[in-house]
mmCIF file as gemmi writes it, N, C-alpha and C atoms, coordinates in Angstrom:
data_model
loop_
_atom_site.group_PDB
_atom_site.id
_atom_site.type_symbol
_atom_site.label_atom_id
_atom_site.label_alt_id
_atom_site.label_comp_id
_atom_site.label_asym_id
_atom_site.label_entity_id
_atom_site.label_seq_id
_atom_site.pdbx_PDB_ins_code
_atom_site.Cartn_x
_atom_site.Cartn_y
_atom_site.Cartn_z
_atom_site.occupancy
_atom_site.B_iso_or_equiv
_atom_site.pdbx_formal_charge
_atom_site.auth_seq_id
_atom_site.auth_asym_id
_atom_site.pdbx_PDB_model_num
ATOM 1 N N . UNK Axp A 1 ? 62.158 77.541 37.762 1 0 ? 1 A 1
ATOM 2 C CA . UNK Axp A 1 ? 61.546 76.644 36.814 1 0 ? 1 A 1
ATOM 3 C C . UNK Axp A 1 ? 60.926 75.457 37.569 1 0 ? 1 A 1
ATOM 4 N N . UNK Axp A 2 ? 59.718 74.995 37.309 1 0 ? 2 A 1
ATOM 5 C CA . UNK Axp A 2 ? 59.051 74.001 38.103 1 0 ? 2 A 1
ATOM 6 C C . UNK Axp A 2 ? 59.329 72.809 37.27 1 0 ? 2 A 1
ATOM 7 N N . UNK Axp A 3 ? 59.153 71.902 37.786 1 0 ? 3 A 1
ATOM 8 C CA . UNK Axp A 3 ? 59.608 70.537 36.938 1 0 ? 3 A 1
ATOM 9 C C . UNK Axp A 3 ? 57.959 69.832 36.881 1 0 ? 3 A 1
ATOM 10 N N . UNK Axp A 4 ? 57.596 69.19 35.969 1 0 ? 4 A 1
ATOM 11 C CA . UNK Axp A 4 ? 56.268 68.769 36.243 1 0 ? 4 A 1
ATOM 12 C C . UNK Axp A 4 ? 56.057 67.44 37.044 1 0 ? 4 A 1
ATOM 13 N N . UNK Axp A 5 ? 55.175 67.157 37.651 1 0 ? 5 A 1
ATOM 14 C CA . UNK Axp A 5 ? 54.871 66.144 38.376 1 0 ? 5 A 1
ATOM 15 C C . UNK Axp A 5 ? 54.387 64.8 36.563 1 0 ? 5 A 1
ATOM 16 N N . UNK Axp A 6 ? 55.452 63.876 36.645 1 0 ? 6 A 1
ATOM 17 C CA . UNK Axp A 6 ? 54.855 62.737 35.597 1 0 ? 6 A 1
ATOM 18 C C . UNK Axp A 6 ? 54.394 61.175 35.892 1 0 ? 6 A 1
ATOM 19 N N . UNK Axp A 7 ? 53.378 60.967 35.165 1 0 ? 7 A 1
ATOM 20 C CA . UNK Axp A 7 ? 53.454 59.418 36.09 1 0 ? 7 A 1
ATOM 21 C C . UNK Axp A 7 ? 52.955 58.304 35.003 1 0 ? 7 A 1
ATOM 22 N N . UNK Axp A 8 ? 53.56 57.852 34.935 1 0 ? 8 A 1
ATOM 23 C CA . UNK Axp A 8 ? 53.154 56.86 34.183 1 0 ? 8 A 1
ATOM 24 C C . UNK Axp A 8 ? 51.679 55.772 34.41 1 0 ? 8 A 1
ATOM 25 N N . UNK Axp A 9 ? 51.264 55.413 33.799 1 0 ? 9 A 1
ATOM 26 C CA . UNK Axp A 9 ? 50.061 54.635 33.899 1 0 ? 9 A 1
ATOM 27 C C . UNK Axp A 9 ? 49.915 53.528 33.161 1 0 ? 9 A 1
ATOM 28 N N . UNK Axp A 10 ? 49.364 52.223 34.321 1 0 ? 10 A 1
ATOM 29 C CA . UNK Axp A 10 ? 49.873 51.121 32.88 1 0 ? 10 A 1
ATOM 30 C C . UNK Axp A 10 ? 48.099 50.089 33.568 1 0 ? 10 A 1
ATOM 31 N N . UNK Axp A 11 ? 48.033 49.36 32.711 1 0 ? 11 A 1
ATOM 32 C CA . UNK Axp A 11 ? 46.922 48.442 33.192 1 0 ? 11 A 1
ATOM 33 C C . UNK Axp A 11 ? 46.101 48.468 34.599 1 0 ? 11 A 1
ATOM 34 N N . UNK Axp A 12 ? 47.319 48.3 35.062 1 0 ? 12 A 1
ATOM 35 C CA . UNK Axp A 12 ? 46.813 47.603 36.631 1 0 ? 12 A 1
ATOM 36 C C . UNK Axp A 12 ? 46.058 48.675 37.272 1 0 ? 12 A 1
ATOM 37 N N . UNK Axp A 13 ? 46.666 50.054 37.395 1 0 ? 13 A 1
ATOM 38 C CA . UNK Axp A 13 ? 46.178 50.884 37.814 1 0 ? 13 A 1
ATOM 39 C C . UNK Axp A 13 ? 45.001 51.422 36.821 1 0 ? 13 A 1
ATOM 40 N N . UNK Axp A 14 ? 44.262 51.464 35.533 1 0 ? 14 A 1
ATOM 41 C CA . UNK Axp A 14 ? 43.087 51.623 35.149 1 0 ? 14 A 1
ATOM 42 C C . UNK Axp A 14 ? 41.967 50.675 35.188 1 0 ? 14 A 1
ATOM 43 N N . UNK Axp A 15 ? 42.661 49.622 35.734 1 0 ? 15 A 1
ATOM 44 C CA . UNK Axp A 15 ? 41.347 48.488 35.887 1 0 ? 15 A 1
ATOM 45 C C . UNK Axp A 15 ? 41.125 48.756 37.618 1 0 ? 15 A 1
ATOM 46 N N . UNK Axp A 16 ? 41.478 49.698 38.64 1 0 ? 16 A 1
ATOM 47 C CA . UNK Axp A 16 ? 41.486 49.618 39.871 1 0 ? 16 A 1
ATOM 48 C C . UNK Axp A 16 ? 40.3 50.891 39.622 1 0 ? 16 A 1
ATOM 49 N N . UNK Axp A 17 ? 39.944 51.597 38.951 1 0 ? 17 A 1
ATOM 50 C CA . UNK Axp A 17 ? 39.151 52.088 38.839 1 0 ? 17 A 1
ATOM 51 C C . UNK Axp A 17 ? 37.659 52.027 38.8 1 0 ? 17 A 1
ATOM 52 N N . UNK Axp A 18 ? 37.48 50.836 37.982 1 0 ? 18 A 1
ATOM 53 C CA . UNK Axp A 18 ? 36.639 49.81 37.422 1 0 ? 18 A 1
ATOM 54 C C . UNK Axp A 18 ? 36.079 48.982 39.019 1 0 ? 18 A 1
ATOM 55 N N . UNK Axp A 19 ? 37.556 48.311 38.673 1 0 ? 19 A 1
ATOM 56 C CA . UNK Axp A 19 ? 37.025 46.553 40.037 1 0 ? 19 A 1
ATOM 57 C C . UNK Axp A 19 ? 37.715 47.513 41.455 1 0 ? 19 A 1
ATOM 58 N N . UNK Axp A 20 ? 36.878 46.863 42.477 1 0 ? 20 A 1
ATOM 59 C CA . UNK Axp A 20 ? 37.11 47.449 43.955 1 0 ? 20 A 1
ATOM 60 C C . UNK Axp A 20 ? 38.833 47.04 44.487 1 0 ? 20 A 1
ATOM 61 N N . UNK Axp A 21 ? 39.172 47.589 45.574 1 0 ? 21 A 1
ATOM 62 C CA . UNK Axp A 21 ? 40.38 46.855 45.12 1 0 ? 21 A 1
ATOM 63 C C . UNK Axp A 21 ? 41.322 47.759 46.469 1 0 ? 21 A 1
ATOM 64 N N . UNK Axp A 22 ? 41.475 47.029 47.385 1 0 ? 22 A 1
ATOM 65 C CA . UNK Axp A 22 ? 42.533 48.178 48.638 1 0 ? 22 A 1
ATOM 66 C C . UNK Axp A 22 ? 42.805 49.708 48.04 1 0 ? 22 A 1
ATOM 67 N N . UNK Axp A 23 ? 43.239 49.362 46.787 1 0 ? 23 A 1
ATOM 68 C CA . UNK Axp A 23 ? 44.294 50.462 46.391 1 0 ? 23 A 1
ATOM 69 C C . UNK Axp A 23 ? 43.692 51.513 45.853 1 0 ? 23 A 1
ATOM 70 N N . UNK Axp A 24 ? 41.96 50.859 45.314 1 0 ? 24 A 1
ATOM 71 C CA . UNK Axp A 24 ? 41.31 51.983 44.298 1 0 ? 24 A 1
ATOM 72 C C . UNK Axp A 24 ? 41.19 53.766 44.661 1 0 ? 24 A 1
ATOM 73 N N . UNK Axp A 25 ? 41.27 53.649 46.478 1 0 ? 25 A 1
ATOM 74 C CA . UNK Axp A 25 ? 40.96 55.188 47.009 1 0 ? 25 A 1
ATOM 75 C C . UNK Axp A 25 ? 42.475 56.075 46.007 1 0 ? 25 A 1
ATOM 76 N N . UNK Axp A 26 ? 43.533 55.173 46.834 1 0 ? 26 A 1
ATOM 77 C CA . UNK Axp A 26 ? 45.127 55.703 45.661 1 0 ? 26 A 1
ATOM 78 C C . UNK Axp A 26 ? 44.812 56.316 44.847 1 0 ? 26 A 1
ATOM 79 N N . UNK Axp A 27 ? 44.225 55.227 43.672 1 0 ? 27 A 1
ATOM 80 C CA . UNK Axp A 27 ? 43.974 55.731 41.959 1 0 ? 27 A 1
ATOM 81 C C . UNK Axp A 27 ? 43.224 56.613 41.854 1 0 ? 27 A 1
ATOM 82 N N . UNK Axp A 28 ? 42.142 56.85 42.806 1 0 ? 28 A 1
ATOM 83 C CA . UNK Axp A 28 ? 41.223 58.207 42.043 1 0 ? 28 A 1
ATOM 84 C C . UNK Axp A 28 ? 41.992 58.997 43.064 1 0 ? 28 A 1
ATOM 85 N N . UNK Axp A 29 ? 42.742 59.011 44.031 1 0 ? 29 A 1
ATOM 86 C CA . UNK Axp A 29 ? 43.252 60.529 44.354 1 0 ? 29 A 1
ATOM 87 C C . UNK Axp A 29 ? 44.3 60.83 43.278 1 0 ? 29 A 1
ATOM 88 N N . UNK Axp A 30 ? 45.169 59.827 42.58 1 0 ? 30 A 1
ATOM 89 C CA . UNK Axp A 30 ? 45.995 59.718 41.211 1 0 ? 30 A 1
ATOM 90 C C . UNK Axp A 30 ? 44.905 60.44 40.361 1 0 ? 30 A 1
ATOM 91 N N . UNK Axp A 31 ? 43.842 59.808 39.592 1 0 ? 31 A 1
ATOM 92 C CA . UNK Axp A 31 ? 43.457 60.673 39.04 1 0 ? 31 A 1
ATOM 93 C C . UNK Axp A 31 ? 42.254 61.822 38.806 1 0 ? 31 A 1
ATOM 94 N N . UNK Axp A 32 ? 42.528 62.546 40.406 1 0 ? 32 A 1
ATOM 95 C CA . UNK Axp A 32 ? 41.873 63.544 40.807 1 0 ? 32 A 1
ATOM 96 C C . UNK Axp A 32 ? 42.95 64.57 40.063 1 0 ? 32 A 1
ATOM 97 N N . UNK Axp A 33 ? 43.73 64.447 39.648 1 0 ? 33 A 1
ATOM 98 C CA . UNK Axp A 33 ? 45.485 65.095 39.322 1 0 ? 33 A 1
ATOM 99 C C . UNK Axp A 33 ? 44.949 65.57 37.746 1 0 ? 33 A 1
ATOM 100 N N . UNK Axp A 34 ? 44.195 64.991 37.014 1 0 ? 34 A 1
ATOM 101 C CA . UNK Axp A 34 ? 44.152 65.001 36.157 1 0 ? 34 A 1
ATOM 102 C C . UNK Axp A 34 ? 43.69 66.439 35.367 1 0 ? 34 A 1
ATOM 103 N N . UNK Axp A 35 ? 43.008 67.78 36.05 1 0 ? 35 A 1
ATOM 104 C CA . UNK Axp A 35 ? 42.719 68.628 35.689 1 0 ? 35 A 1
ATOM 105 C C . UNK Axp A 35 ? 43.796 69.525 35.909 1 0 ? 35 A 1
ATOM 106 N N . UNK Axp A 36 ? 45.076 69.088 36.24 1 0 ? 36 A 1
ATOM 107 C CA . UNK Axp A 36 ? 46.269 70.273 37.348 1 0 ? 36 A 1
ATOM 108 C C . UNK Axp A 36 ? 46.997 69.785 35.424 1 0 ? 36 A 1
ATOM 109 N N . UNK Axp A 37 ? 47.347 71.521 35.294 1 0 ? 37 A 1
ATOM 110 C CA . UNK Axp A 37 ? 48.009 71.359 34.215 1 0 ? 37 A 1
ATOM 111 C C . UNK Axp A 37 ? 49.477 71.211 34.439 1 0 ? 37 A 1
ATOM 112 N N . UNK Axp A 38 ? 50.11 71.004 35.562 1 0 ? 38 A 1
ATOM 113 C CA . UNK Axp A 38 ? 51.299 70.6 35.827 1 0 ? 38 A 1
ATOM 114 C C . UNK Axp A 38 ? 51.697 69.258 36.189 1 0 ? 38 A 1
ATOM 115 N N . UNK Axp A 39 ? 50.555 68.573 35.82 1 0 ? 39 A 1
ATOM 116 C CA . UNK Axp A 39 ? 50.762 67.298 36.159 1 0 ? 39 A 1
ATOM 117 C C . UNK Axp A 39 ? 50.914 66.493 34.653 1 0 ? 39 A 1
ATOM 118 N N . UNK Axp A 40 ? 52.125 66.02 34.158 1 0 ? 40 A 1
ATOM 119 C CA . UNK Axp A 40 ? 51.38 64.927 32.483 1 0 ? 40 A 1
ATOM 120 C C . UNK Axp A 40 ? 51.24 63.409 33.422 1 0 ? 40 A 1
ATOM 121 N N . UNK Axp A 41 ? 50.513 62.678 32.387 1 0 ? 41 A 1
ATOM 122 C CA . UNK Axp A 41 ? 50.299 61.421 32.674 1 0 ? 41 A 1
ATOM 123 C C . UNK Axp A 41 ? 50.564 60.719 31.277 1 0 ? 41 A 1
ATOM 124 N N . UNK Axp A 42 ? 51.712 59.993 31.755 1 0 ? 42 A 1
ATOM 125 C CA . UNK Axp A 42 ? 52.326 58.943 30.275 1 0 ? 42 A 1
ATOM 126 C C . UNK Axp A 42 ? 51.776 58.09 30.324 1 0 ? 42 A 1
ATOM 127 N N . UNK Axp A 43 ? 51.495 57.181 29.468 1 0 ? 43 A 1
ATOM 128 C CA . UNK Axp A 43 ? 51.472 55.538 29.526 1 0 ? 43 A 1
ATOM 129 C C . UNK Axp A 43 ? 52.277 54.386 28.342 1 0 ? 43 A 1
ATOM 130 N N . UNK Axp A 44 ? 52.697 53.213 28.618 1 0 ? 44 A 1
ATOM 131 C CA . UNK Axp A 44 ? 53.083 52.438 27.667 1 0 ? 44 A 1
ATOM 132 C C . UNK Axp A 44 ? 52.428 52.46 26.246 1 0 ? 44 A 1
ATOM 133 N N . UNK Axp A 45 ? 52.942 51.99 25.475 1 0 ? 45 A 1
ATOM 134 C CA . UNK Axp A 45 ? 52.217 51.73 23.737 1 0 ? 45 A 1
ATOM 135 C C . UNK Axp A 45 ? 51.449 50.806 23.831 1 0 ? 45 A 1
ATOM 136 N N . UNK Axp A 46 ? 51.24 49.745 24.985 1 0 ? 46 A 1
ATOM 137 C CA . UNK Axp A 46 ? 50.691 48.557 24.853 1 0 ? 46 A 1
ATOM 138 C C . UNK Axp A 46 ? 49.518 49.143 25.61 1 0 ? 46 A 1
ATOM 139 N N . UNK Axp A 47 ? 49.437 50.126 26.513 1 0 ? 47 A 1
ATOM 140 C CA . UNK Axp A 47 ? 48.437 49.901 27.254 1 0 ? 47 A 1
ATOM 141 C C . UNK Axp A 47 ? 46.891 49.987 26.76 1 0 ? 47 A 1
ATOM 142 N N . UNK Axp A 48 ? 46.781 50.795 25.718 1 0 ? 48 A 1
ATOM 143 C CA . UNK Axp A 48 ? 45.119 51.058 25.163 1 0 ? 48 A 1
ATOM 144 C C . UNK Axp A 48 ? 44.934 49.314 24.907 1 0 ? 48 A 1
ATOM 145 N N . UNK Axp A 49 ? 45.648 48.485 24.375 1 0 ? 49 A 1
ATOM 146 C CA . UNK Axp A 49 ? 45.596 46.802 23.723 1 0 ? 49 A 1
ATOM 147 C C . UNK Axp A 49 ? 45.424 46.215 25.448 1 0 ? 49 A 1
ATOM 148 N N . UNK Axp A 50 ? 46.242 46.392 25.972 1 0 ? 50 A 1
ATOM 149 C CA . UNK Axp A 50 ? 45.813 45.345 27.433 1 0 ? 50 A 1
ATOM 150 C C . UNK Axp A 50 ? 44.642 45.814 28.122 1 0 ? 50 A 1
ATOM 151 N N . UNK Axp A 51 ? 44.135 47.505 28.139 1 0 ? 51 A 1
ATOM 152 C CA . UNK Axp A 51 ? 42.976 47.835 28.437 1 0 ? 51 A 1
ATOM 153 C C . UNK Axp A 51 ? 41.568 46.879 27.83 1 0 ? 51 A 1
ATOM 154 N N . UNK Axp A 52 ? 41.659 46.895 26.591 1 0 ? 52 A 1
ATOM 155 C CA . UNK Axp A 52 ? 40.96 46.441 25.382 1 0 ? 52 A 1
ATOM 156 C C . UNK Axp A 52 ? 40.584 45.053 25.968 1 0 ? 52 A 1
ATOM 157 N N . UNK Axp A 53 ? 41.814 44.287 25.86 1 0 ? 53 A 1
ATOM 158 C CA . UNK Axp A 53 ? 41.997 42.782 26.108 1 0 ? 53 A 1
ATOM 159 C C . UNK Axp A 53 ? 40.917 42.321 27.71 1 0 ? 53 A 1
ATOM 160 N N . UNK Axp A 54 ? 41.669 43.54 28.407 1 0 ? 54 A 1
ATOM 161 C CA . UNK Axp A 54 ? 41.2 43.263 29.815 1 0 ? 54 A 1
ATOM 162 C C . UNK Axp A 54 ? 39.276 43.375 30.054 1 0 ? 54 A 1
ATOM 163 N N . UNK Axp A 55 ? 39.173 44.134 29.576 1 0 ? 55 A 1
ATOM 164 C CA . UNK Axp A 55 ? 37.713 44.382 29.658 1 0 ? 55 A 1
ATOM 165 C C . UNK Axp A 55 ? 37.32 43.085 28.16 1 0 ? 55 A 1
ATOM 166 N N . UNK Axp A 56 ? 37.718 42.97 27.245 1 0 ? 56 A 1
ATOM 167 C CA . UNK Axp A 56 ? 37.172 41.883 26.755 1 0 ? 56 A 1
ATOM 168 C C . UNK Axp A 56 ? 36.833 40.541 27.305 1 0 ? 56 A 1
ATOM 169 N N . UNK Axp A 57 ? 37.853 40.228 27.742 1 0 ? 57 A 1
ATOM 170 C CA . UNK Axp A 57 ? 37.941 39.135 28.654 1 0 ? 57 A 1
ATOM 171 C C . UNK Axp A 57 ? 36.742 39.183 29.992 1 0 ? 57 A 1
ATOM 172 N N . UNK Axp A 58 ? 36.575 40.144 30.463 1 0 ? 58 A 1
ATOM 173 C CA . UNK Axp A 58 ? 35.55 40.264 31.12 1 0 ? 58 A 1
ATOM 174 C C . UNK Axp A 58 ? 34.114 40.027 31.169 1 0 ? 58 A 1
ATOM 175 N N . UNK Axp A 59 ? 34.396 40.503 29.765 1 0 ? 59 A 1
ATOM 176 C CA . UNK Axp A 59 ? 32.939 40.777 28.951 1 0 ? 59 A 1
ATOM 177 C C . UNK Axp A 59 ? 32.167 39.028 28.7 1 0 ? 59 A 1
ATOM 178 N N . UNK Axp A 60 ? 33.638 38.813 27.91 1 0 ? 60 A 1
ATOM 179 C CA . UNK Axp A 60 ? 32.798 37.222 27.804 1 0 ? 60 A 1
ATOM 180 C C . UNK Axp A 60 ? 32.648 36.35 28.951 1 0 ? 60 A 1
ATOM 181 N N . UNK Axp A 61 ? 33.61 36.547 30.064 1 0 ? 61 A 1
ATOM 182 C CA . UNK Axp A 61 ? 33.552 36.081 31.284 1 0 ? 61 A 1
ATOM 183 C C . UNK Axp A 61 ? 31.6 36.543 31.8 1 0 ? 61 A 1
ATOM 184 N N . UNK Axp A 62 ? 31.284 37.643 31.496 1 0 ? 62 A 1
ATOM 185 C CA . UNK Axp A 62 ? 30.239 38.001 32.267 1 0 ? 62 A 1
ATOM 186 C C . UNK Axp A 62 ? 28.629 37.307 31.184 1 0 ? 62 A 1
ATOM 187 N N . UNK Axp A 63 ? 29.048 37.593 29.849 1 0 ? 63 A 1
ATOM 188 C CA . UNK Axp A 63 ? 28.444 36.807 28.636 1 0 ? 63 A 1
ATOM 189 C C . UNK Axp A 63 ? 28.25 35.416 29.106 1 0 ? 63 A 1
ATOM 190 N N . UNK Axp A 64 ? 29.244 34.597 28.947 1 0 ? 64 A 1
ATOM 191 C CA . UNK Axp A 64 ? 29.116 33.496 29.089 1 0 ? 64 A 1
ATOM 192 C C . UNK Axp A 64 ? 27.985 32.744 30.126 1 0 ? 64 A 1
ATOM 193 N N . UNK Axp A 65 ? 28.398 33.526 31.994 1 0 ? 65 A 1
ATOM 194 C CA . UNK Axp A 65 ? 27.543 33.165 33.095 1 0 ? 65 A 1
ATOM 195 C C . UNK Axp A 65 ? 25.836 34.253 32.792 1 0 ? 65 A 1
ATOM 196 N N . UNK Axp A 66 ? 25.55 34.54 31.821 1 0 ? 66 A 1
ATOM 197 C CA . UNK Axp A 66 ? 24.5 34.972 31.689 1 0 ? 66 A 1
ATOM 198 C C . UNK Axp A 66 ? 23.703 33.849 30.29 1 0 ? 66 A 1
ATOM 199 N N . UNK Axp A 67 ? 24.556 33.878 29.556 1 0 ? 67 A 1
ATOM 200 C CA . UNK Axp A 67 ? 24.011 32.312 28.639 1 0 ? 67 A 1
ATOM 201 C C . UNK Axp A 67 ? 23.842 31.577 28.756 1 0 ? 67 A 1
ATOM 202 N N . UNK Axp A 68 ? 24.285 31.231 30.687 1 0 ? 68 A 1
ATOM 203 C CA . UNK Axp A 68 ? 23.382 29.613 30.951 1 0 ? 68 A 1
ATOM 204 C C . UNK Axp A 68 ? 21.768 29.937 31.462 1 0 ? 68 A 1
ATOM 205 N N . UNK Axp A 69 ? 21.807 30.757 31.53 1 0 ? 69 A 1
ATOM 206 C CA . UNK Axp A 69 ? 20.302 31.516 31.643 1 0 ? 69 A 1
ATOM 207 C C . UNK Axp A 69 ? 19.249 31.791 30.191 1 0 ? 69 A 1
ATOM 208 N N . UNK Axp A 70 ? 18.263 31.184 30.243 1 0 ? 70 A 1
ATOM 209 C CA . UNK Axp A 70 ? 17.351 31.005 29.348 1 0 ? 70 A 1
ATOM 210 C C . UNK Axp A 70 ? 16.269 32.084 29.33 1 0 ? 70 A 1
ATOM 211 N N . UNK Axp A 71 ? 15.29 32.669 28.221 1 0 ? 71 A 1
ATOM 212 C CA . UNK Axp A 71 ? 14.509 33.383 28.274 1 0 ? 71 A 1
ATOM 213 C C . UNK Axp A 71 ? 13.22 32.645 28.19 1 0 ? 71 A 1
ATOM 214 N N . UNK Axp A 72 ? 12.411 32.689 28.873 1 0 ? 72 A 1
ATOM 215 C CA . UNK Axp A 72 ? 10.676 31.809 28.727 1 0 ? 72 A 1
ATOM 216 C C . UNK Axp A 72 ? 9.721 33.535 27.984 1 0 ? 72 A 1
């Protein structure tokens, strides 16, 4: 009986995907895993909300330094 390979996944590691980051080569060999049907990948209840949050926050971060910029 094989036991499956499981891994949990929480924020930090889906925003390393995104932003550059030492560790990002890690995460996509993590989720190069993702087509192996012996592999599950869990995550917390919170995480889709801190995903959400995280890229929101971004967003207006990137909004904001583009609104001091004017259109002629």
């Amino acid at each position: 009986m094989t036991v499956p390979l499981r891994f949990v996944i929480d924020t930090n590691i889906c925003i390393k995907q995104f932003i550059a980051d030492p560790l990002t080569p890690k995460v996509n060999q993590l989720f190069d895993l993702l087509d192996d049907p012996a592999v599950e990948f869990l995550y917390p209840i919170c995480f889709i909300l801190s995903v959400l949050i995280f890229f929101g926050s971004m967003f207006e971060l990137i909004f904001t330094r583009l609104n001091r910029f004017r259109t002629i």
